[in-house]
N, C-alpha and C positions, 0 to 999 in steps of 0.2 A: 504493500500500500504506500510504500515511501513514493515522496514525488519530488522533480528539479525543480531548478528558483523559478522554472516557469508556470509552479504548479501543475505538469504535465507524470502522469505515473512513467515509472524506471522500469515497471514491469512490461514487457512485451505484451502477454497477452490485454493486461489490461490498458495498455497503453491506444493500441489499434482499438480493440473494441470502443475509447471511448472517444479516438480519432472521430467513428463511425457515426458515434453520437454528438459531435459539435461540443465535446469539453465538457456535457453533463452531467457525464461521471465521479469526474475529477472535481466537478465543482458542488457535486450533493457532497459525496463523500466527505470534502472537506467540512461544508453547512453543517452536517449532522456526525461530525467528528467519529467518525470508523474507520476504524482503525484497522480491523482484522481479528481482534479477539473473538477465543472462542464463545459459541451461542448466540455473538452480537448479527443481526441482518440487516439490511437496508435495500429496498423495492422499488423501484422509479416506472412509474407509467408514462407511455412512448406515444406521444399524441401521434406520426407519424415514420411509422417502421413498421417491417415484416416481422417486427415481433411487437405484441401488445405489450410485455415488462421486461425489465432487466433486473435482477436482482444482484447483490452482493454477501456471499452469508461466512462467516468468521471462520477459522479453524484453527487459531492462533499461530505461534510459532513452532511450537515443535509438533504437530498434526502427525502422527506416523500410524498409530495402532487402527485395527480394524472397528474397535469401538469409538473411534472419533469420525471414521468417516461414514460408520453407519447412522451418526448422530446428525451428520449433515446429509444425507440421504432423508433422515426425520424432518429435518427444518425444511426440505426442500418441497416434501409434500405437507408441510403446515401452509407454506406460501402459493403452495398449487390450492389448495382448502381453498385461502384467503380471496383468492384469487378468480376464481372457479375455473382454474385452466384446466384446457383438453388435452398438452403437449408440453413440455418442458426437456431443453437441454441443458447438463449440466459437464460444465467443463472447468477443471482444475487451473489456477491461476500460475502455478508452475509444476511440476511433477516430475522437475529434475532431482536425479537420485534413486529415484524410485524404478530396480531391477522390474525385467520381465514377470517375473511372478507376483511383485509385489503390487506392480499395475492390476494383473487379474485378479488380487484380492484385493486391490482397492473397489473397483469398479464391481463386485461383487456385493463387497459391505452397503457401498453407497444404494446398491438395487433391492440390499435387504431391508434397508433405514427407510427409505420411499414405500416401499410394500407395507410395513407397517405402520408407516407413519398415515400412510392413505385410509387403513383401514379404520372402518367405523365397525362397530356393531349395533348394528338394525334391526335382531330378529323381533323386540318385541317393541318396538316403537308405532305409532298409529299411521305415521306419515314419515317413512324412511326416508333418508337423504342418501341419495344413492351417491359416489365421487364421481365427476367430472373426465378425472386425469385417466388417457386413455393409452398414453405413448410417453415412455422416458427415453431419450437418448444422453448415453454417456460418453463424451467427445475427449482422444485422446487417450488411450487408457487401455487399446489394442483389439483385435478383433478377430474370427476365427474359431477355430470348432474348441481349444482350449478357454476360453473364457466365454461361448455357449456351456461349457459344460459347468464352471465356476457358478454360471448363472442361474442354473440349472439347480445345482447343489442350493444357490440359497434361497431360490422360488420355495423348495422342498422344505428347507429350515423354517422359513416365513411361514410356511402353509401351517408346522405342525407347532409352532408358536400361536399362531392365532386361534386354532384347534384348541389347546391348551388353554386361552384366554376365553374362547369360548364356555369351554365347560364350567372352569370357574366364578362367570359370571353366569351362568344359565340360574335360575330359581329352584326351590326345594320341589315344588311340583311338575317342575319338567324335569330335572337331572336326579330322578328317585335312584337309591342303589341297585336298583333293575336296571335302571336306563344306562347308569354308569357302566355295570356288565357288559350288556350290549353293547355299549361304544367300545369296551377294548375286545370283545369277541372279534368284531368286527374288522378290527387294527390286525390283531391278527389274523383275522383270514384274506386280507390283503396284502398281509406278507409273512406269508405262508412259512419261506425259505427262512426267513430267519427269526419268525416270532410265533412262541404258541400260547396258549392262554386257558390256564383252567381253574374256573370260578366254583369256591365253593359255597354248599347251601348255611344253612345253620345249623342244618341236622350232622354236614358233617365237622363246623366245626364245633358242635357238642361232643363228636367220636376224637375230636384235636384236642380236648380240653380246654379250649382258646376263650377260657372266662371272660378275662377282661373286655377281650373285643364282646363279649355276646352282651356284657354289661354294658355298653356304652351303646350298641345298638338298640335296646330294651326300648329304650328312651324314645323311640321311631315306631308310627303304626307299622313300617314299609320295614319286610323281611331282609336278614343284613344280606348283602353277596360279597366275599371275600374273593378281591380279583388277584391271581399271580399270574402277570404275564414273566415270559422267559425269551432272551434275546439270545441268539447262539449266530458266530460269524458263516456263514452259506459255506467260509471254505477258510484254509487255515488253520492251523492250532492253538487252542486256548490257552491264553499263558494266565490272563487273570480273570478270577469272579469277582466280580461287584454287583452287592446287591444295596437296592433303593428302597428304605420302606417310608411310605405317605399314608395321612390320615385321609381317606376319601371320605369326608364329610359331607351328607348330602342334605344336613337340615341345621336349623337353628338351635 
């Protein structure tokens, strides 16, 4: 963001970009003192250009980790919100430094941060606001069946993140310990190869001894299901078990 005595940006890309725009860059930025720190943004509406905004959004100085740029991927889709755009490109101010690989986990993070920064949850609202944003392009950052596939992996993460955010906001009368069941049956029988899943009743875990949970389920009209899913690699040898235990709470 540094700029010469002619108030003109040092940086190339921003430099030209605000060639393009007749010095308005350079002369809000200044107005409204941004700097580049992280979280800070700033938005300029284009009375005249092939793009209706231009935005500027922070990432401080040392910006490197995958959780920073996935943070700016969030901001990007708060200002698509704000905005109610249908398209947004989002290109790096400089990205020197940053290896081959590091490019494809950047522009990976930034396309997980946008996914779920876009999402709402709508199911039980009366007048859902569907988003707008229909197309993100990430400019600079490489392209190709490797970072298709970066992309891919974090569509997948995103999906089962929101999955996750779903359930735990769904209500006691829709996510019954039945319904919870069913959802990881389900997980598992869409993947098959490396997940199985078997829920028990209450009768068997009266044959478990499993007091305390029957105690804490008591308290529920709704029969408990004790879900164990198992995750095993499709191929490979096991070096290590890790196991996860959760309170699947499904009432007040």
């Amino acid at each position: 963001m540094s700029k010469d005595e002619n108030y003109k940006f040092q940086n190339s890309i921003l430099k030209k970009l605000d060639g393009l725009l007749g010095g308005m860059l350079a002369e809000a930025s200044s107005e409204e003192d941004f700097t580049g720190k992280a979280g800070k943004s700033m938005v300029l509406r284009l009375p005249s250009c092939g793009s209706k905004r231009v935005g500027l959004i922070g990432l401080g100085k040392t910006a490197s980790s995958p959780a920073s740029f996935q943070r700016l991927g969030e901001a990007v889709a708060a200002a698509a919100k704000t905005a109610q755009a249908n398209s947004v490109a989002i290109v790096l101010a400089s990205s020197k430094g940053l290896s081959n690989e590091s490019k494809l986990s950047t522009a990976s993070a930034i396309a997980s941060g946008t996914v779920l920064g876009i999402y709402e949850d709508n199911r039980y609202k009366s007048e859902p606001r569907k988003p707008k944003l229909n197309s993100v392009d990430i400019i600079g950052l490489g392209t190709g069946p490797e970072l298709e596939k970066k992309l891919k992996y974090a569509e997948n993460v995103s999906s089962a993140i929101i999955f996750g955010r779903e359930l735990v906001n769904s209500p006691a009368n829709v996510l019954t310990p039945a319904a919870l069941a069913a959802e990881a049956s389900n997980i598992a029988s869409l993947y098959s190869d490396v997940l199985s899943a078997n829920i028990l009743s209450a009768e068997q875990c009266k044959e478990l001894k499993m007091g305390s949970y029957l105690g804490v389920a008591a308290a529920s009209a709704n029969p408990p299901h004790f879900i164990h899913l198992c995750y095993k690699p499709s191929s490979g040898p096991i070096k290590t078990k890790l196991a996860l235990v959760g309170k699947g709470l499904t009432f007040d």
